[in-house]
Backbone as a printed PyTorch tensor [residue, N CA C, xyz], in Angstrom:
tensor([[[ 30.5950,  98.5960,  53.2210],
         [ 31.3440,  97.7090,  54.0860],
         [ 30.4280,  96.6870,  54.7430]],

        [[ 28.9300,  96.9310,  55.3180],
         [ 28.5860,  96.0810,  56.1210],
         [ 27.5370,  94.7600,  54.9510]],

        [[ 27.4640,  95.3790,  53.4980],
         [ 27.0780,  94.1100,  52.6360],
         [ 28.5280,  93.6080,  52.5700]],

        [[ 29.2200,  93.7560,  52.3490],
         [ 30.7210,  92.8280,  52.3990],
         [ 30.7900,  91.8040,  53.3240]],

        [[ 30.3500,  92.2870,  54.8190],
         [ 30.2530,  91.3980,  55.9870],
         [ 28.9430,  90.2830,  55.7130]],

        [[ 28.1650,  90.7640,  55.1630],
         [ 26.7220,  90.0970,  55.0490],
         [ 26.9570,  88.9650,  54.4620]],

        [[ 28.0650,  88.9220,  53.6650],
         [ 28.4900,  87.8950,  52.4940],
         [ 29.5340,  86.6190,  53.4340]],

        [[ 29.7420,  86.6780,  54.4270],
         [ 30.9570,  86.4680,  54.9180],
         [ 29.9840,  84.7780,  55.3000]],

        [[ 31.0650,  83.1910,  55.4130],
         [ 30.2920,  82.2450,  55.2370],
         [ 30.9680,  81.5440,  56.4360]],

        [[ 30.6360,  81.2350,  57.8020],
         [ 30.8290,  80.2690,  58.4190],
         [ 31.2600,  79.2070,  58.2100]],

        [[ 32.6240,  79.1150,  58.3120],
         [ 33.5100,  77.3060,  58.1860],
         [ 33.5070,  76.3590,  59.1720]],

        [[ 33.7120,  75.4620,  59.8200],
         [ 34.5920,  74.9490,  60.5600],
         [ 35.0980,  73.5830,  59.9140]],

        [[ 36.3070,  73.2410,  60.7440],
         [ 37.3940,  72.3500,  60.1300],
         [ 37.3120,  71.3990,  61.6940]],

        [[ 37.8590,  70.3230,  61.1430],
         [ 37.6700,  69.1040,  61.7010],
         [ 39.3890,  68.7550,  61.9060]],

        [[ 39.9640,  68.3380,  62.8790],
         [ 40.8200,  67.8840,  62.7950],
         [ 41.0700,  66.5640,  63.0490]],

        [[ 41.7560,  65.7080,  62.6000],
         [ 42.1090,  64.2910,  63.0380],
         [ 42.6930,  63.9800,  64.1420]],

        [[ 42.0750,  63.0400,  64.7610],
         [ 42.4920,  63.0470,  66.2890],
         [ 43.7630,  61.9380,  66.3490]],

        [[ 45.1480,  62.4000,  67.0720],
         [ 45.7640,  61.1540,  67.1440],
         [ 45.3050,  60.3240,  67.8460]],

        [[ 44.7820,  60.6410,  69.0870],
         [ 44.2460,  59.1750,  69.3630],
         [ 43.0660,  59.1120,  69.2150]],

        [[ 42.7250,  57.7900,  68.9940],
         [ 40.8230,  57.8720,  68.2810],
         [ 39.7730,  58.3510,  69.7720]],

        [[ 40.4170,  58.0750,  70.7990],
         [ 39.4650,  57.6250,  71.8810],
         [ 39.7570,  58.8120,  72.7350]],

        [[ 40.4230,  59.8550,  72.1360],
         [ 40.7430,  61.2470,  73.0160],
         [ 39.6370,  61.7690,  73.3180]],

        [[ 39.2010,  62.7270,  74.6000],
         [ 37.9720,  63.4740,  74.5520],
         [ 38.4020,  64.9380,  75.2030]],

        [[ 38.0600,  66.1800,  75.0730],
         [ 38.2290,  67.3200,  75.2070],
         [ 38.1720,  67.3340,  76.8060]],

        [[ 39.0000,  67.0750,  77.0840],
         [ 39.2450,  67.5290,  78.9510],
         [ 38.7910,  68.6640,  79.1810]],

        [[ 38.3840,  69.7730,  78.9380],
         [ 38.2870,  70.9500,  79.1800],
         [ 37.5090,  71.8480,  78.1790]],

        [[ 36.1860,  71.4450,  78.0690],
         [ 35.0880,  71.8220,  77.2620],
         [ 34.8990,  73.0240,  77.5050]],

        [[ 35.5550,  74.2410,  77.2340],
         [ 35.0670,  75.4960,  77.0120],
         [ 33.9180,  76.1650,  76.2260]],

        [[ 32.6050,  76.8800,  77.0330],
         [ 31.7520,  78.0120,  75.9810],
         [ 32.0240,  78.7980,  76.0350]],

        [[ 32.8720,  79.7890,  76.8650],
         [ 32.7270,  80.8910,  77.0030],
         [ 34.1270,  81.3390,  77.9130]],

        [[ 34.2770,  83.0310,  78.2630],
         [ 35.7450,  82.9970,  78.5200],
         [ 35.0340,  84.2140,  79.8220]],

        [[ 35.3960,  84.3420,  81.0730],
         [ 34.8410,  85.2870,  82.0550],
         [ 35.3560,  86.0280,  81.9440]],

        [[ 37.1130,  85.6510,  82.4470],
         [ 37.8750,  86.7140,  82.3170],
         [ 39.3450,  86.4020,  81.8490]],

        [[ 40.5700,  86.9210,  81.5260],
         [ 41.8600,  86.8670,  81.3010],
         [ 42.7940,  87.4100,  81.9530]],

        [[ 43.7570,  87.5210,  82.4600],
         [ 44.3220,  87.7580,  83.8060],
         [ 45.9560,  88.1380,  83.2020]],

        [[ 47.0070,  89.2010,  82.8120],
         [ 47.8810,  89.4400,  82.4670],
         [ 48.8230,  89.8890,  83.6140]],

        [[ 49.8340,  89.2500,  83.9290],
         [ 50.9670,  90.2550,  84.9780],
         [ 51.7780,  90.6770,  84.0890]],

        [[ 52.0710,  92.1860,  83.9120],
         [ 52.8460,  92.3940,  83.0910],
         [ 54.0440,  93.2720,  83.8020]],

        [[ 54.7990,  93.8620,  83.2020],
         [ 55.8790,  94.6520,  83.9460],
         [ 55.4880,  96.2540,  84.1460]],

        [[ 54.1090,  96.4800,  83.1340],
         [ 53.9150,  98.0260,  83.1740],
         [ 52.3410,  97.9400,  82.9770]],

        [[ 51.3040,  98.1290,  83.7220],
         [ 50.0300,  97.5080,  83.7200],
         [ 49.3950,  98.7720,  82.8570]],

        [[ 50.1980,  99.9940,  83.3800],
         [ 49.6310, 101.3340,  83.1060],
         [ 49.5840, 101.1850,  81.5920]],

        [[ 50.6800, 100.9390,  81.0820],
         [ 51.2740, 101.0040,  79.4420],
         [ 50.1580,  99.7610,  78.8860]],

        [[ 50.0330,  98.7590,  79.1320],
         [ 49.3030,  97.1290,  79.4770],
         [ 47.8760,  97.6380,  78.8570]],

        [[ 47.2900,  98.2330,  79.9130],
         [ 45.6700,  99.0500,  79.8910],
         [ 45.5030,  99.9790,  78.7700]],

        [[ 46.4250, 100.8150,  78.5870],
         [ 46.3000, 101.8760,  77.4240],
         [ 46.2150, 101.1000,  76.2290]],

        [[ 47.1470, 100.2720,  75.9880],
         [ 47.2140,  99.7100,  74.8510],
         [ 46.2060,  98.6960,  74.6120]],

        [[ 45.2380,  97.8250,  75.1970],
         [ 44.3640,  97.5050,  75.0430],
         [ 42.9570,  98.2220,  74.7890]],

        [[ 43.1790,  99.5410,  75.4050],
         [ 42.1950, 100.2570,  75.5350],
         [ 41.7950, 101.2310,  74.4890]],

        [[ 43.1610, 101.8140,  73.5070],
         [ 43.4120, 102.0930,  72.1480],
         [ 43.3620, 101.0860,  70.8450]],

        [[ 44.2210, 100.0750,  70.9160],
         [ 44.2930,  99.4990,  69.9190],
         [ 43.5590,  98.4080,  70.0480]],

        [[ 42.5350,  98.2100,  70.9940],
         [ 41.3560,  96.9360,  70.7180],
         [ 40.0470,  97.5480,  71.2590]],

        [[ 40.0450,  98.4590,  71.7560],
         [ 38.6860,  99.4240,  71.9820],
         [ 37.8840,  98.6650,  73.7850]],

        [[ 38.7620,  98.3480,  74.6530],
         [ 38.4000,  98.0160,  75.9320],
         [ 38.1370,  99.2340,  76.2290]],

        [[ 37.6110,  99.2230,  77.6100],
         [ 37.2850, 100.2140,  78.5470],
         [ 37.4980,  99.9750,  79.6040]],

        [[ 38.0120, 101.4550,  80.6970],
         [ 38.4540, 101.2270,  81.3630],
         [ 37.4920, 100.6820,  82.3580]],

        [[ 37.0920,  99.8030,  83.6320],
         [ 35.9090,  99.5150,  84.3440],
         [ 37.0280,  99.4440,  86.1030]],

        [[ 37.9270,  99.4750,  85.7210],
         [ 38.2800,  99.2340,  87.9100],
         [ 39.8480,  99.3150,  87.8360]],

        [[ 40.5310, 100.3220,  88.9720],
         [ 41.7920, 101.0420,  89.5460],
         [ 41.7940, 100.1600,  90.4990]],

        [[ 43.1830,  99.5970,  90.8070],
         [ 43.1970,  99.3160,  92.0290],
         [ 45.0610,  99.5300,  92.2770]],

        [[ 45.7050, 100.3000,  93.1750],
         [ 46.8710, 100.6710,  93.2650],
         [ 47.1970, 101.8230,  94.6150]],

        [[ 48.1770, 102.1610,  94.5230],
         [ 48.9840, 103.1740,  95.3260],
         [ 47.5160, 104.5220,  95.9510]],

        [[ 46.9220, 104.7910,  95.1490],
         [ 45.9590, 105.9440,  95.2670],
         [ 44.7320, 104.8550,  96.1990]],

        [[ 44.5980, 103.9390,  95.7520],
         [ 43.4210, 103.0010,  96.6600],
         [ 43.6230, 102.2090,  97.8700]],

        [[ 45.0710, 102.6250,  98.2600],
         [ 45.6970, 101.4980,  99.4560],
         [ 46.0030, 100.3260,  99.0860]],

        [[ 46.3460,  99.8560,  97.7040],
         [ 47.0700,  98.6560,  97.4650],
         [ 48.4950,  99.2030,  96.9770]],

        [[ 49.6930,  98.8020,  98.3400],
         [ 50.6980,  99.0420,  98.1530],
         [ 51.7130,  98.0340,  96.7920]],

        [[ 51.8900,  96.7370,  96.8450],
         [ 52.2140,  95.6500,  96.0030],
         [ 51.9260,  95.2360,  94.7320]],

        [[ 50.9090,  96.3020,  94.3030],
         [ 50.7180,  95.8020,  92.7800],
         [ 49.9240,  97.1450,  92.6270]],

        [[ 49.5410,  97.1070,  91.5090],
         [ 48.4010,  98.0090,  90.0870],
         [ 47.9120,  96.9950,  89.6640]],

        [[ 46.5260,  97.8240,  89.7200],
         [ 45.6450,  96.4290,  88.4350],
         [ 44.8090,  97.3450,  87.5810]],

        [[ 44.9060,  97.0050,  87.1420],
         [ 43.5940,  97.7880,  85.6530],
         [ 42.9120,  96.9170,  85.3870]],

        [[ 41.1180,  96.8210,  85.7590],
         [ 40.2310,  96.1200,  85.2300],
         [ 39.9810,  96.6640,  83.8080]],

        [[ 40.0890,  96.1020,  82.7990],
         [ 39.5900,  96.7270,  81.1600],
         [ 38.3040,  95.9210,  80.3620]],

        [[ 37.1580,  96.5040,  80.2600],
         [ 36.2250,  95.2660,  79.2670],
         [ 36.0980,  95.9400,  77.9370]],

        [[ 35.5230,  94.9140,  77.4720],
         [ 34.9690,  94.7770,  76.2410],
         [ 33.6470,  94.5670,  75.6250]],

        [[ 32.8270,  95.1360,  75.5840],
         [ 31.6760,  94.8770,  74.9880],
         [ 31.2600,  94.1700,  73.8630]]])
């Protein structure tokens, strides 16, 4: 599997700009963090945490004195 990956060839594609004189308002390198409100944070966290391999890193809810919400911090290495 990992000579399969070894083989693998860097593209990128160019797109045509409609307007010629457009410039990227918002030059992104890099991403800190991503921020989801969802309806079930608990269900939210698991499923990131199974099916994309996050981890759990910070609780914050009912057990910590935040009455109004749940949060699940999750990273990724």
């Amino acid at each position: 599997m990992r000579d399969d990956l070894s083989k693998i060839e860097t593209t990128t594609s160019s797109l045509e700009k409609i307007f010629p004189d457009a410039q990227d308002f918002l030059p992104l390198f890099g991403t800190d963090y991503v921020e989801f409100y969802v309806g079930n944070a608990k269900q939210a966290a698991h499923f990131y945490k199974t099916a994309l391999g996050f981890q759990s890193l910070a609780y914050a809810g009912l057990e910590t004195g935040v009455t109004d919400r749940t949060s699940y911090v999750v990273v990724q290495d």
